[in-house]
N, C-alpha and C positions, 0 to 999 in steps of 0.2 A: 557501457551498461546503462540501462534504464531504469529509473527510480520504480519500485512495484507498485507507489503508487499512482505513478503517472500510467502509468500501464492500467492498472484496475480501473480508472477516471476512462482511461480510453477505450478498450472492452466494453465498458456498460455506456449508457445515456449518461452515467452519473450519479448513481445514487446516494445520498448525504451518507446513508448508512454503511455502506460497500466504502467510501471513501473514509472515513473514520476507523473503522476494524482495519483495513487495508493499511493503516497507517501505525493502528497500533502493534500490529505484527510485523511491519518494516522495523521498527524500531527492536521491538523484539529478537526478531532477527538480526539486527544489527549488533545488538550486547550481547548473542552469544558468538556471534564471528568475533566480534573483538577480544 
């Protein structure tokens, strides 16, 4: 499995913004799987 936000960073050019939301929703994600 792939980190989503390596996946997001890869998808786009990279946007600061896309990379940070993407991250905070990984995480997000993550506390409610656990």
């Amino acid at each position: 499995m792939q980190d989503p936000v390596v996946v997001a960073t890869r998808d786009d050019n990279g946007t600061a913004q896309r990379q940070v939301f993407s991250r905070k929703m990984a995480i997000k994600e993550l506390i409610q799987l656990i």
